[in-house]
Each structure stands twice: as structure tokens, then as C-alpha cells.
C-alpha positions in Angstrom: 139.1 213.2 147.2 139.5 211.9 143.4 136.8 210.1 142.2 138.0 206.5 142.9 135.0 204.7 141.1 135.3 206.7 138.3 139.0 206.1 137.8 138.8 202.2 138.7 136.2 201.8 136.2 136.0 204.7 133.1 135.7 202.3 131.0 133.1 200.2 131.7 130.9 203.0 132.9 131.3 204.8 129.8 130.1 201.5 128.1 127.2 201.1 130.6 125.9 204.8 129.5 126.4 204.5 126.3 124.1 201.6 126.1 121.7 203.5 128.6 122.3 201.7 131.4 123.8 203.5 134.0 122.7 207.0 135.0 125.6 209.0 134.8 123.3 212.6 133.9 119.9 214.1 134.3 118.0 212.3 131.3 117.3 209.1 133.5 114.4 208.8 131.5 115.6 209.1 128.2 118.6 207.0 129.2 116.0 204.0 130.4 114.3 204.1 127.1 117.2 203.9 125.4 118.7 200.9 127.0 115.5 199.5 126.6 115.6 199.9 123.2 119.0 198.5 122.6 118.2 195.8 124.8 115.4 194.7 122.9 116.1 195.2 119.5 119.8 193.9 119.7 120.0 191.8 122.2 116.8 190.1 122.3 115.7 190.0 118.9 119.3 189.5 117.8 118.9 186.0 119.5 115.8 184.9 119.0 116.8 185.1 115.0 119.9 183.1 115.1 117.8 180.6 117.4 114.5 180.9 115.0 117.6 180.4 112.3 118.8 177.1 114.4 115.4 175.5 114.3 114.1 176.0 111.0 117.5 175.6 109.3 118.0 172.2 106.9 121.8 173.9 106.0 123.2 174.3 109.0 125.6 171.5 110.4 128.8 171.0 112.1 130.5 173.7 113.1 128.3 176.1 112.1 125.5 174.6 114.4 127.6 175.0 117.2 129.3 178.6 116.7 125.2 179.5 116.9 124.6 177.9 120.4 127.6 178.8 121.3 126.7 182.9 120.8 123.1 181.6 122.0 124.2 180.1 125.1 126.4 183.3 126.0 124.1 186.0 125.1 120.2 184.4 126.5 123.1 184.5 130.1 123.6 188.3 129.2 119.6 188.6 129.0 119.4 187.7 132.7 122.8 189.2 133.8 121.8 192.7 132.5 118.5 192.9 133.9 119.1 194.6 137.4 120.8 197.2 135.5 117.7 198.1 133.5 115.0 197.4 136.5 117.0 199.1 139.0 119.4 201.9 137.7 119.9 203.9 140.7 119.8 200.9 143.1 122.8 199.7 141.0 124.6 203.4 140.8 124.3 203.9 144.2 125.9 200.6 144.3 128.5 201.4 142.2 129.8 204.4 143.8 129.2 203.2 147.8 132.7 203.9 147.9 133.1 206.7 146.5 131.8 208.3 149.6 133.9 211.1 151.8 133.8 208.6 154.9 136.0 206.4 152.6 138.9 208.9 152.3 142.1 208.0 153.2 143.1 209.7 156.3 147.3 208.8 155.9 149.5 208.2 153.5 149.6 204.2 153.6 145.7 204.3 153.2 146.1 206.6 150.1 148.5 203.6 149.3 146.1 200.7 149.8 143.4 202.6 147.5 145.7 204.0 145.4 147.0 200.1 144.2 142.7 199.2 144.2 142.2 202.1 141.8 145.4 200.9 139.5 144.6 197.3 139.3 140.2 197.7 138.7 141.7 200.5 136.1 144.4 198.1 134.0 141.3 194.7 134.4 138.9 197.3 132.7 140.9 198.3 130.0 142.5 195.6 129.3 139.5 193.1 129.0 138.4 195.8 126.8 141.0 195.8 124.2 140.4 192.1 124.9 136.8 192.1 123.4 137.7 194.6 121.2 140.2 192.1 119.0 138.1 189.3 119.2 135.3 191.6 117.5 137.6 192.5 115.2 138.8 188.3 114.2 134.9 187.7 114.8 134.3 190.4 111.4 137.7 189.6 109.1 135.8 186.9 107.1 133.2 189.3 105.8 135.9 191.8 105.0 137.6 189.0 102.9 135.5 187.4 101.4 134.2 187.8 97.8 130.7 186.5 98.4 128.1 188.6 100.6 128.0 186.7 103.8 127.4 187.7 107.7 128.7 187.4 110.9 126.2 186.1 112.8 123.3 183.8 110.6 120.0 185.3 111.5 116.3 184.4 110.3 114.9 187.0 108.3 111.8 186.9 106.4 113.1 188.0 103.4 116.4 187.4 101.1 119.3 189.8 102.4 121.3 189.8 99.4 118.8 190.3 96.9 120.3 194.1 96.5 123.3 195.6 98.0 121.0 198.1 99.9 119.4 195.2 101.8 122.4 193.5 102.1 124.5 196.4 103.5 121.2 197.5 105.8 120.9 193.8 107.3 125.4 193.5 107.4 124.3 196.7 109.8 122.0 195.2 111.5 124.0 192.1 112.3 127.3 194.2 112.9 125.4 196.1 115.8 124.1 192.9 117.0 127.7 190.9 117.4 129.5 194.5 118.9 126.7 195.1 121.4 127.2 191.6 122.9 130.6 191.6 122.9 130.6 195.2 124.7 127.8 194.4 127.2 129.8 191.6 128.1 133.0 194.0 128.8 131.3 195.6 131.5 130.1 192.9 134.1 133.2 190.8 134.9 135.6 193.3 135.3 133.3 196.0 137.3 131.6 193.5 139.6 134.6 191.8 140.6 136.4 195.2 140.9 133.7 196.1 143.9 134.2 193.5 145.5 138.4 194.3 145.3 137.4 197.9 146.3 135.6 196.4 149.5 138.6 194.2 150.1 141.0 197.4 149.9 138.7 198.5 152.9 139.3 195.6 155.0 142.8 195.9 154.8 142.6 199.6 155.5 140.1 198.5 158.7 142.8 195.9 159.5 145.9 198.0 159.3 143.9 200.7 161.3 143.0 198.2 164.0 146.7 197.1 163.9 148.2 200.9 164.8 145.6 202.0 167.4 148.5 203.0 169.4 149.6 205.1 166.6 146.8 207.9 168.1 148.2 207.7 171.8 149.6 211.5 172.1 152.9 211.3 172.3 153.9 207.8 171.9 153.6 207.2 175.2 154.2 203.3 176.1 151.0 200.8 176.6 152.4 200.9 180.3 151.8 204.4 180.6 148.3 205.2 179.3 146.4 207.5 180.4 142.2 208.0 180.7 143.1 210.2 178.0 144.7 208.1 175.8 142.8 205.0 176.3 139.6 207.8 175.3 141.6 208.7 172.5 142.2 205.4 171.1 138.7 204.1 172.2 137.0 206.5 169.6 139.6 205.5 167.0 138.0 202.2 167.6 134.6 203.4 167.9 135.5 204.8 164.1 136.7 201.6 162.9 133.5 199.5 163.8 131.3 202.1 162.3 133.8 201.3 158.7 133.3 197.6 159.5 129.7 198.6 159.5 129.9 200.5 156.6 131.7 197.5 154.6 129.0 194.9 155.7 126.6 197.3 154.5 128.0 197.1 150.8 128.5 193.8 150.7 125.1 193.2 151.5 123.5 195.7 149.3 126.0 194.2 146.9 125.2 190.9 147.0 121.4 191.5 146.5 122.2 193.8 143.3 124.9 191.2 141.3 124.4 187.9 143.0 121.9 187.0 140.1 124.7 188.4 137.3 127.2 186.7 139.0 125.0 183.4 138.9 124.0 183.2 134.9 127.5 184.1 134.3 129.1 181.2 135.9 126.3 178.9 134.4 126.1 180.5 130.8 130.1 180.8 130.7 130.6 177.2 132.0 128.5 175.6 129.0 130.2 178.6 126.7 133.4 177.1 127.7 132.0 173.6 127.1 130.8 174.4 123.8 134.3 176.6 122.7 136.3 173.2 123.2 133.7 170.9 121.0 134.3 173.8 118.3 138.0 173.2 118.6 137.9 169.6 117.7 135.3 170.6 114.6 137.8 173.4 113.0 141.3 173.1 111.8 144.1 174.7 114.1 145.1 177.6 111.6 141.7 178.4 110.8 139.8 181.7 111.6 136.8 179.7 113.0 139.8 178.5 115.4 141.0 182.0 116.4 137.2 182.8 117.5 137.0 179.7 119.1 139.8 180.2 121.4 139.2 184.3 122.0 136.2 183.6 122.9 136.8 180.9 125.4 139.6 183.0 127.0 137.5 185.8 127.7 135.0 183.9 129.1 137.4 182.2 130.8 139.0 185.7 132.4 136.0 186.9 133.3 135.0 183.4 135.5 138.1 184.1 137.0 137.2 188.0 138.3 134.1 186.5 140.0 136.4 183.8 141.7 139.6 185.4 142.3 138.5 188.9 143.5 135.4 187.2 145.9 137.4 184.9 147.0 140.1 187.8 148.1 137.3 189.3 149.8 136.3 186.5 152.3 139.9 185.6 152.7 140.5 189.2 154.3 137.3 189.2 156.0 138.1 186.6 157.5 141.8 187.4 158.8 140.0 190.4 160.9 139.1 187.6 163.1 142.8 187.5 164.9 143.3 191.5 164.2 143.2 192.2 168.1 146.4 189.6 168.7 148.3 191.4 166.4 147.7 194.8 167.8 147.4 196.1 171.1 143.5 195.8 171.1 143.5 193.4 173.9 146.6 194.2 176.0 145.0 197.9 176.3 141.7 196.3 177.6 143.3 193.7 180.2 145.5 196.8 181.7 142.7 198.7 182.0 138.8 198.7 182.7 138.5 202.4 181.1 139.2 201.1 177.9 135.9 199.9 177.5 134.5 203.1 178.6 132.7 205.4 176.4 
């Protein structure tokens, strides 16, 4: 079997190990201290300056003020929305690749199918919210490359003057350019993975569901519903023995799942609610051909993309869960057990 997981989501896992946090080798440890590291000095300290910068700051005003709670807002969500992959890395792999597992190979051709259009669709969210981030990083950093003055991308507190050489100012530019890419990558990897597992987990309902559907499809010989045997009804019985313990299997997922990105999932929704808030006040501050503009609206479309994998993807999840509820009137579940009381026999 190909590795599903690592197809649906290549990019985001890369992502997740380069910033050490996902185990994808042996150096766990080294990998932990790394995203530890990156989490700290980027992340964290990156915001605490441009809020230190906010507060003690008699310059800043308008637009400016709210570009920095805007970033503020988004990345003090991403604090809280990356923690379970620092606190609990193999919880979270494990996780990750739950469906990965040989017990989730497709056994026929239209399962292959049902995965197969899974795998395509996590694969083209991932990469293409990538490339997403990837331009607005790239509008995000064109003032500094034309402008004539030294300036930065994000305005940070420092405790000293950052253009008072070039090598400062070109160490602290750095400094700030790691910062914005960081965010902007860390924030790649949550929206489209999380909402692809729960898509995966759908694409094994509807494999349970067309199973439960075609139980008839193991009766030897094609032989009639009127004409089963003990045989048959034995036959098909353990099919449907098979496809409880998958229904098991799913509920265990969702519930592991629920306990390792039900907190992401939260501070996403409320830090990219008030990001979206904030966007549209910044719209009415800038003019419409401006850069400031351009940022404004990337920003909010991203945020607004990845709201929408949360919401679409779960709610394509409970919709088929639910639809399993009526699977026996579409098949021949129940007509085999009223014609016979060996059905139910193990």
C-alpha cells in the first residue's frame, strides 16, 4: 500500500519537520529542541516585540496600529494552536498517520477509488494554500525591497537603534524576515492537514457505507437473497463482523482526533474571526491600489480558506456519519436477517 498520509499531505509534513515539530526520523530529541527553539525565539519573542512595540510606541497610528494587532491577534492564536504538536509529538504522529495503517487498504478497485480521490484532493488543499502563503510572504516583503530608506516588515521593539550600521540593520532585517516567514509557514500546516484527517476519515465512512451496501457482493456465486445458504449467510456475516470492527476503528480516530486538534481547531476559529474583523477595518484605513491593501486582503483570504477547511471538511464528516444510520434499507442487511435466524449467528 502507498503511503496515503504521506502523499495527502507532503507538504505540510515537510513543513512540520522542518520547524521540528513532527517526528519524521530518529533524532526526536534533537527535533523537540529545535522546535522549541524556533518556537520561542520566533514565534514568541517575535510577538512579544511588536506588542512591547504597540504599547510603548508615541508613532504609531492608523493603519499602522492595526496591521500590528492584526499579526498580533493571528500569531498569540498560533501560540496555542501549535502547542499539542510540541507537548505531544508522537501522540499527534500517531495521529497523523492512523490511516495509514494496512487494515485501511483497499480491498477492490472502487475502494482504491474512494481513497484514491481523498489522497488527490488533501494533496491539491496542501499545495495550494502553500503557494497561497507563499505570495502573500512575498507582497508582505516588496516594500522593503523598494524602498530607498532602511525599513522592516514587521516593527519590533528593540533596545537599540537597528539602522545605526548596515550590519545591524541587515542582522535585525534577518531577524524580522524569519519572524514574518515562520508565521506565515506555521500557519500553512494546520488548516489544510487537520481538516484533511477529518476528509480521510470521511473517505472511510463511505468505504464502510458502500461495503455495508454490497454485502451480497460476497455470497458465492451470486446466488439470490432467496436462495441463501448457512454458508452464505456465514460468509456474509463475517463481512459484516469486518465492517463493525472499521466502524470501530473510525470512532477510534475521531476520538483520538478530537482530543489532539479540538484545541487548534478552537483558537483558530477565535483568533481568525477577530483576524478577519481586523483585515476589513484595515481596508477602510488604506487606499484600494495600495500594497498595505494587497496584504490586507491576502491575508483575510487565507484566513478565510482555512475557517472554511475546519467547517467544510467536519461538517462532511458528520453528514456521512450520519447517513450510516439508513445503510441497512439500502442494502440487503435487514431482508437477510428477517429470512433467516442464522444470520445472526456467529
Amino acid at each position: 500500500m502507498n503511503d496515503i498520509i504521506k502523499e495527502s499531505f507532503k507538504v505540510d509534513l515537510n513543513v512540520l519537520s522542518l520547524f521540528g515539530l513532527y517526528i519524521s526520523g530518529n533524532n526526536s530529541t534533537l527535533l523537540k529542541v529545535r522546535g522549541y527553539a524556533l518556537y520561542f525565539f520566533l514565534l514568541v519573542m517575535g510577538t512579544t516585540l511588536i506588542l512591547i512595540n504597540l504599547i510603548v510606541g508615541n508613532d504609531i497610528i492608523g493603519m499602522q496600529m492595526n496591521l500590528m494587532v492584526t499579526y498580533i491577534v493571528e500569531t498569540m492564536g498560533m501560540w496555542l494552536k501549535v502547542l499539542p504538536f510540541m507537548q505531544n509529538p508522537e501522540r499527534i504522529k500517531e495521529c497523523i498517520n492512523f490511516f495509514g495503517r494496512s487494515e485501511f487498504a483497499p480491498k477492490d478497485q472502487e475502494e482504491k477509488k474512494i481513497i484514491d480521490e481523498c489522497v488527490r484532493i488533501c494533496h491539491r488543499n496542501c499545495t495550494a494554500y502553500f503557494y497561497g502563503v507563499i505570495i502573500t510572504e512575498i507582497i508582505w516583503g516588496m516594500p522593503i525591497l523598494i524602498a530607498k530608506e532602511k525599513i522592516f516588515p514587521i516593527q519590533l521593539w528593540l533596545p537599540y537603534d537597528p539602522t545605526s550600521s548596515n550590519l545591524v540593520y541587515y542582522v535585525t532585517l534577518f531577524y524580522a524576515m524569519t519572524v514574518v516567514v515562520y508565521d506565515g509557514l506555521l500557519g500553512t500546516v494546520t488548516g489544510p492537514l487537520i481538516g484533511g484527517l477529518a476528509y480521510h476519515a470521511t473517505a472511510q465512512l463511505k468505504i464502510l457505507k458502500y461495503n455495508l451496501q454490497n454485502l451480497d457482493k460476497h455470497v458465492e456465486g451470486n446466488t439470490s437473497i432467496n436462495e441463501l445458504t448457512i454458508i452464505n449467510y456465514k460468509t456474509v456475516y463475517r463481512h459484516l463482523k469486518r465492517c463493525i470492527i472499521h466502524h470501530n476503528n473510525i470512532l477510534s480516530f475521531v476520538a483520538e482526533y478530537e482530543e489532539c486538534f479540538s484545541g487548534c481547531v478552537f483558537w483558530q476559529l477565535a483568533a481568525g474571526l477577530l483576524t478577519l474583523c481586523f483585515c476589513c477595518i484595515g481596508l477602510t484605513l488604506v487606499t484600494a491600489a495600495s500594497t498595505d491593501a494587497s496584504i490586507y486582503l491576502a491575508c483575510a483570504f487565507l484566513i478565510f480558506v482555512q475557517l472554511l477547511f475546519y467547517c467544510h471538511y467536519g461538517t462532511l464528516l458528520y453528514e456521512e456519519n450520519n447517513t450510516l444510520i439508513n445503510v441497512f434499507t439500502w442494502g440487503i442487511g435487514i431482508d437477510m436477517m428477517l429470512k433467516s435466524e442464522k444470520f445472526c449467528l456467529p
